[in-house]
C-alpha positions as CSV (number, residue, x, y, z in Angstrom):
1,X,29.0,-24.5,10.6
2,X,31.6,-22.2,9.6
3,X,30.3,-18.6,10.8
4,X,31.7,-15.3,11.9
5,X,29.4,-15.4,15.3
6,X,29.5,-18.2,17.5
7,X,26.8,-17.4,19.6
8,X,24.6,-16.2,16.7
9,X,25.4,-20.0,15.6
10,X,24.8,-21.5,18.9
11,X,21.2,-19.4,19.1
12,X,20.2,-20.5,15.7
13,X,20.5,-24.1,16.8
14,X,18.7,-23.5,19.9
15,X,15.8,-22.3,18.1
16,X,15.6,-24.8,15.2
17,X,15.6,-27.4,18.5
18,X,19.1,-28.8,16.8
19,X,21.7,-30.3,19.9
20,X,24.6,-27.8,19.7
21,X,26.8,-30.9,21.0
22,X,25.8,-32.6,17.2
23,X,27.4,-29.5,15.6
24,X,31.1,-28.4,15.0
25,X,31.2,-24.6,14.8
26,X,34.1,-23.0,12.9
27,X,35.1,-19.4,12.8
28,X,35.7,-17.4,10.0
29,X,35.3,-13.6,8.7
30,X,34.0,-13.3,5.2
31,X,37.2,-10.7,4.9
32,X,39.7,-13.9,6.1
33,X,40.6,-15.9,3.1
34,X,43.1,-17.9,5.1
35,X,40.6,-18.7,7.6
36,X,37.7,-19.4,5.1
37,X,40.1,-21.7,3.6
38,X,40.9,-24.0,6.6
39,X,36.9,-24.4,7.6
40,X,36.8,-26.3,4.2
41,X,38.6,-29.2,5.4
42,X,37.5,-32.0,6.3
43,X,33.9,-31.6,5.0
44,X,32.2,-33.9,2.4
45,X,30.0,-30.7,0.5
46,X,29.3,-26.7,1.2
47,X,26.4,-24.7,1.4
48,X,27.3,-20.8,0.6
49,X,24.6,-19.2,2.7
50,X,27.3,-16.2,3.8
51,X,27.0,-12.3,2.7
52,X,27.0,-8.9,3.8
53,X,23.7,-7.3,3.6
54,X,23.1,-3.9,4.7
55,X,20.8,-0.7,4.8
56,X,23.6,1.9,5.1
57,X,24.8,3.7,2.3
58,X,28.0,3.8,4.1
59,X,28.1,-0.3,3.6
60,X,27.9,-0.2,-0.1
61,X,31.8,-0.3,-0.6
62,X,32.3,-2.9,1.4
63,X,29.1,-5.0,0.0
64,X,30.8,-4.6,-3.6
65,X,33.9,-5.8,-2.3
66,X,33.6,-8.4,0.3
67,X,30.5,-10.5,-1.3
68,X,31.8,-11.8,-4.7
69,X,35.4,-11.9,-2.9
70,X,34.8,-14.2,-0.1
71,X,32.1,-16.4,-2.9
72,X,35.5,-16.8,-4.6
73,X,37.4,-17.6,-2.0
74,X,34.9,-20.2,-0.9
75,X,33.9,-21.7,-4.2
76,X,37.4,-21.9,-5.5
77,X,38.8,-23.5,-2.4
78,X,36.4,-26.2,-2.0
79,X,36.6,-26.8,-5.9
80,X,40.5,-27.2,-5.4
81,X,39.6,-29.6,-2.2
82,X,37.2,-31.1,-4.6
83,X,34.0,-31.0,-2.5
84,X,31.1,-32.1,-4.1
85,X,28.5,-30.5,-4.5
86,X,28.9,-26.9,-3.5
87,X,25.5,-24.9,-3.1
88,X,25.2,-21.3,-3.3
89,X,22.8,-19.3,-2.5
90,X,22.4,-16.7,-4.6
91,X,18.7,-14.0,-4.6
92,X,16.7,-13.2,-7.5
93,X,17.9,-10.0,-7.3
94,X,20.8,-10.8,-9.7
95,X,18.1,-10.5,-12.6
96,X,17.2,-7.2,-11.2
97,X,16.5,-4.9,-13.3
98,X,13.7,-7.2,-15.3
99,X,14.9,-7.5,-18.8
100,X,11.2,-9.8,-19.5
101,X,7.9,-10.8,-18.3
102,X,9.4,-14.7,-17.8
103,X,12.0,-15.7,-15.3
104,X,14.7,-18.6,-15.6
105,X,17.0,-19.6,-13.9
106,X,19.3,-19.8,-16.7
107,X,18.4,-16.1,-18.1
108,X,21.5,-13.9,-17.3
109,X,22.3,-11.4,-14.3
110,X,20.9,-8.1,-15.0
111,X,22.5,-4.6,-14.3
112,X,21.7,-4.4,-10.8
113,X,20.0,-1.3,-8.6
114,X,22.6,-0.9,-6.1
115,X,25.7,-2.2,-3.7
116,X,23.9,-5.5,-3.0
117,X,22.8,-6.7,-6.5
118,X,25.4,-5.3,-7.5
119,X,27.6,-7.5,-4.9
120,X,25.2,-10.6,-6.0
121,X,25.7,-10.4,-9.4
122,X,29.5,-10.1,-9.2
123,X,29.5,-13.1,-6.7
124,X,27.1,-14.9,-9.1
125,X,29.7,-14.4,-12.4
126,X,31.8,-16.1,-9.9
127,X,29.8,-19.4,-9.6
128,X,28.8,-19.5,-13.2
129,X,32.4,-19.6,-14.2
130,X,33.1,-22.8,-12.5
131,X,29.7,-23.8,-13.9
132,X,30.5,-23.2,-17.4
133,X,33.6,-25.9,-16.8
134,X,31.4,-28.4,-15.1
135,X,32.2,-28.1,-11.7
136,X,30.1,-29.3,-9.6
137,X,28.1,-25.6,-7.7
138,X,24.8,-25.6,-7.7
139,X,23.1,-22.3,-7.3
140,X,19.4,-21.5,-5.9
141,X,17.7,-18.5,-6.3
142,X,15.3,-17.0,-3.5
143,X,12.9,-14.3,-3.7
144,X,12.0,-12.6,-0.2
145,X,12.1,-15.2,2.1
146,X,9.6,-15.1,4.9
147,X,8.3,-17.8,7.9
148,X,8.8,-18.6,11.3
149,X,11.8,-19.2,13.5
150,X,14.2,-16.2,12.1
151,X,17.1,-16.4,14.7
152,X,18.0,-13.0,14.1
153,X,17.0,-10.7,17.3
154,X,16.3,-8.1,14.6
155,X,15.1,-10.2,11.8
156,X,16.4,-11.0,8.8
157,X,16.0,-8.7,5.6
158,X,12.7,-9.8,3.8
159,X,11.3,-10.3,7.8
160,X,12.5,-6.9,9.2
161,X,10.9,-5.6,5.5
162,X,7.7,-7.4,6.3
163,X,7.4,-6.2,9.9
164,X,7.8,-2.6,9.1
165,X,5.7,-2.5,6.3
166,X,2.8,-4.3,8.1
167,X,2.9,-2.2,11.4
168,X,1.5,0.4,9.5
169,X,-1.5,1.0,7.4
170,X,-0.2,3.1,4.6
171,X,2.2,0.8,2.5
172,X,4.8,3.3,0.8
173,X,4.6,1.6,-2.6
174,X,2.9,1.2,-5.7
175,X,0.0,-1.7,-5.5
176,X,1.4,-2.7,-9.1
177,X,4.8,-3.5,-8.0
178,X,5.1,-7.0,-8.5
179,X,7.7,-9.4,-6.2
180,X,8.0,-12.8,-4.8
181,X,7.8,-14.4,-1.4
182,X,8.9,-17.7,0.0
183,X,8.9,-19.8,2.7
184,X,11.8,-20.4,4.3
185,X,11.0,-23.6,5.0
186,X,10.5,-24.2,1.5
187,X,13.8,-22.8,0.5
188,X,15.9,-25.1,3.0
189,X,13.9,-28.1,1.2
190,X,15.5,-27.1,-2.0
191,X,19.0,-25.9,-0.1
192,X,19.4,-29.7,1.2
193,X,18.3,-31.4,-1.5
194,X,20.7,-30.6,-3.7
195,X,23.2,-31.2,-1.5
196,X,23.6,-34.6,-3.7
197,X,27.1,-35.6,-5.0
198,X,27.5,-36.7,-9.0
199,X,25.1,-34.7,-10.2
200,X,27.4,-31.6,-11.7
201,X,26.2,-28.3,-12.2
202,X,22.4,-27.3,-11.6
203,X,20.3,-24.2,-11.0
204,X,17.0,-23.5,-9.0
205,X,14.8,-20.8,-8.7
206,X,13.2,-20.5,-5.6
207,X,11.3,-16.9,-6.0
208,X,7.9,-17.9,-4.9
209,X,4.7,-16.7,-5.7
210,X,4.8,-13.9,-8.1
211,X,2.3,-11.2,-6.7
212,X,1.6,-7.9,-6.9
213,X,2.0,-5.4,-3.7
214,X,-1.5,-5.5,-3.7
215,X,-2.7,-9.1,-3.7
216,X,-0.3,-9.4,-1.1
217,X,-1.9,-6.5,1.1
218,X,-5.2,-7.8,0.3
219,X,-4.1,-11.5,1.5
220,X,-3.0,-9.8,4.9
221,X,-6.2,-8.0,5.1
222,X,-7.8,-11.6,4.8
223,X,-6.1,-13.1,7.4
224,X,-6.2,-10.7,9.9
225,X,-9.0,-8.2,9.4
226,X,-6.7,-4.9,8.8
227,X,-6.7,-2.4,5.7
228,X,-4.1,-1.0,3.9
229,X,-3.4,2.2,1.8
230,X,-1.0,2.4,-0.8
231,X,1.0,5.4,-2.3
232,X,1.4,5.4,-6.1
233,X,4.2,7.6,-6.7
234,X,6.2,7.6,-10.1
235,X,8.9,6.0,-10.7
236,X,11.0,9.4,-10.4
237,X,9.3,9.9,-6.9
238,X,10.0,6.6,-6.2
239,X,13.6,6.9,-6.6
240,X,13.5,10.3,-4.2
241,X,11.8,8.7,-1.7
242,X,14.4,6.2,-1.7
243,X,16.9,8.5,-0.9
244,X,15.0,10.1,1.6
245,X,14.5,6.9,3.7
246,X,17.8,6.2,3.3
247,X,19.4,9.8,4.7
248,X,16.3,9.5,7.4
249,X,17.8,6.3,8.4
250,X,21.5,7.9,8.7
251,X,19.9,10.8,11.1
252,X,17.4,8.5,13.4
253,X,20.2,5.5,13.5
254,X,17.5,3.3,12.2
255,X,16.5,0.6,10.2
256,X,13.7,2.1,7.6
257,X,11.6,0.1,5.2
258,X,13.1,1.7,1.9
259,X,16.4,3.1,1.2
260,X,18.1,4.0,-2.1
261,X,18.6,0.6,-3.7
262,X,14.6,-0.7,-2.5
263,X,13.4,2.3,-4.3
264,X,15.3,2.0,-7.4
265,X,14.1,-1.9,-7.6
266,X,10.9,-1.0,-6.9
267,X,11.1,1.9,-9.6
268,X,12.4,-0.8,-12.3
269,X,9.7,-3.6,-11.2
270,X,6.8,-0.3,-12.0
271,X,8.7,1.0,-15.2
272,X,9.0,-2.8,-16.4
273,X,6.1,-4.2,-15.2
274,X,8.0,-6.5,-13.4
275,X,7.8,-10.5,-14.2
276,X,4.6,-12.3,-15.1
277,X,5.7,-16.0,-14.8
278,X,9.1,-17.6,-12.9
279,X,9.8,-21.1,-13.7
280,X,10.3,-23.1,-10.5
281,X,9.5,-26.5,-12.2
282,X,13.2,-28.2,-11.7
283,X,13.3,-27.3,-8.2
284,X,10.0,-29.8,-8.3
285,X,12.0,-32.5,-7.6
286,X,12.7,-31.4,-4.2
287,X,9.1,-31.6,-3.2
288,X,8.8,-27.6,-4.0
289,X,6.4,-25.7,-2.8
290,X,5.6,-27.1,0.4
291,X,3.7,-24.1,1.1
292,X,0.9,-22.0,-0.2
293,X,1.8,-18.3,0.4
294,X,-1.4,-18.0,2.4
295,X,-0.3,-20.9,4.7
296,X,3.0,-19.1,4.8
297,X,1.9,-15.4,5.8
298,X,-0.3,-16.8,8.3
299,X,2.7,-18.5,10.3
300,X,4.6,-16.2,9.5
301,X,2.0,-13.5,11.3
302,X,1.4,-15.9,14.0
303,X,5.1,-16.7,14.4
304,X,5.4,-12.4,14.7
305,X,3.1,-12.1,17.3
306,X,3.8,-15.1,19.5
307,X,7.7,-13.5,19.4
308,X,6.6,-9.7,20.4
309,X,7.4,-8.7,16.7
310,X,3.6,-7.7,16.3
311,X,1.3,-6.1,18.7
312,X,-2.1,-7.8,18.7
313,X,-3.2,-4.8,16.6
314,X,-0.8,-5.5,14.1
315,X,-1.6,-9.0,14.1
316,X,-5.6,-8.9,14.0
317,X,-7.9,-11.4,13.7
318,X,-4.5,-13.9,14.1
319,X,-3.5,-12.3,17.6
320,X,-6.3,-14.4,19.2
């Protein structure tokens, strides 16, 4: 593992019941090209899991910058070393905004909505330049990714999202908005599976089930009892609200459930209509999905609770 925290490293392993002694843990900054360089050696493939993801507006510089230049750094330096293959994992937001109702893997990156596509994208023209000269990187695409077992003490991204949505009952976006969630579980079957030499260039989408903010509300109400409101501002308001979450955030030193770039996303998926159909067929091979998304949203509830991430009135009819 070649990480920037050790003991971040060391907890993940404890929690996925993996024998620290049967891991070597190298240490590198995403901002260290040098040291990047050297945790390449010696290794027989790489999977590119690494990026700077933040909520502050004050991290958007540095997300623009440091994302696509470490992916080059790392993709360029195992190409030269002549690992194969070389996995990176990109998001779906890289064909943010929608430019159709149908979503490939092979369509091309979109515009962007803010420092973090924007990052994403960047890193993804990256990847797709080896790929258009054969070389071995194989790129997989998740939507939010949700389940049990998040080593991060605050959760990561699509989790922390999750929680703070679901703690309360009025959900601060449209019902149409439509998005995709996956189980992590089911992403790290597709994540190892292409770690397979020989096989040159590939790409898998991974966004999981296409659904609507309401089916997705409704499902929770189904599992655990509880109602949800949504507000169904415009596309405008959606974008404002953004930006008030965002400066909230700033003042209260707080992690909120929008910000700037959500809102704008979220203002593109209503404007568009967001994407009907995603074509996860080649990732098939991998035995994907694994999961329904109601089999996933129940762990991942029961997973939230059991961990003191959800109260038992957050959790419902799944607290018992």
């Amino acid at each position: 593992m070649l990480v920037r925290n050790p003991d971040k490293a060391r907890t993940a392993l404890d929690v996925h019941g993996v024998d620290r002694s049967a891991v070597d843990i190298a240490i590198a900054d995403l901002t260290d090209a040098p040291a990047l360089r050297a945790g390449l050696e010696g290794v027989d493939a790489v999977l590119h899991v690494a990026a700077l993801l933040s909520f502050k507006a004050s991290d958007g510089p540095s997300m623009r910058r440091i994302n696509p230049a470490a992916t080059e750094v790392i993709l360029d330096s195992a190409l030269d070393i002549g690992l194969d293959p070389v996995v990176y994992v990109s998001t779906v937001g890289v064909f943010m905004p929608p430019r159709g109702i149908n979503l490939s893997a092979d369509d091309d990156p979109s515009t962007g909505c803010g420092p973090y596509t924007d990052s994403k994208i960047a890193a993804e023209q990256v990847a797709r330049r080896h790929q258009s000269k054969g070389a071995p990187v194989t790129c997989v695409y998740p939507g939010g990714v949700i389940g049990p077992s998040d080593p991060s003490p605050d959760l990561s991204d699509s989790m922390a999202t999750l929680r703070d949505l679901l703690r309360g009952s009025v959900v601060p976006f449209p019902a149409e908005i439509r998005m995709g969630w996956v189980d992590v579980r089911d992403v790290a079957r597709v994540c190892v599976g292409a770690l397979e030499p020989g096989r040159g260039p590939r790409r898998y989408l991974v966004s999981g089930d296409m659904v609507s903010m309401g089916e997705f509300t409704e499902l929770f109400t189904t599992l655990t009892g509880r109602r949800f409101r949504h507000l169904s501002p415009p596309a405008p308001v959606m974008l404002g609200l953004g930006h008030a979450f965002e400066a909230a955030g700033r003042l209260l030193r707080r992690r909120l459930p929008l910000n700037a770039e959500i809102g704008r996303l979220f203002a593109e998926s209503v404007r568009s209509g967001g994407w009907d159909t995603a074509d996860q067929s080649p990732a098939a091979e991998f035995g994907y999905p694994g999961h329904t998304l109601e089999e996933t949203l129940g762990t991942t509830i029961r997973w939230l609770h059991a961990t003191g991430h959800f109260a038992d009135r957050h959790a419902g009819h799944l607290a018992g």
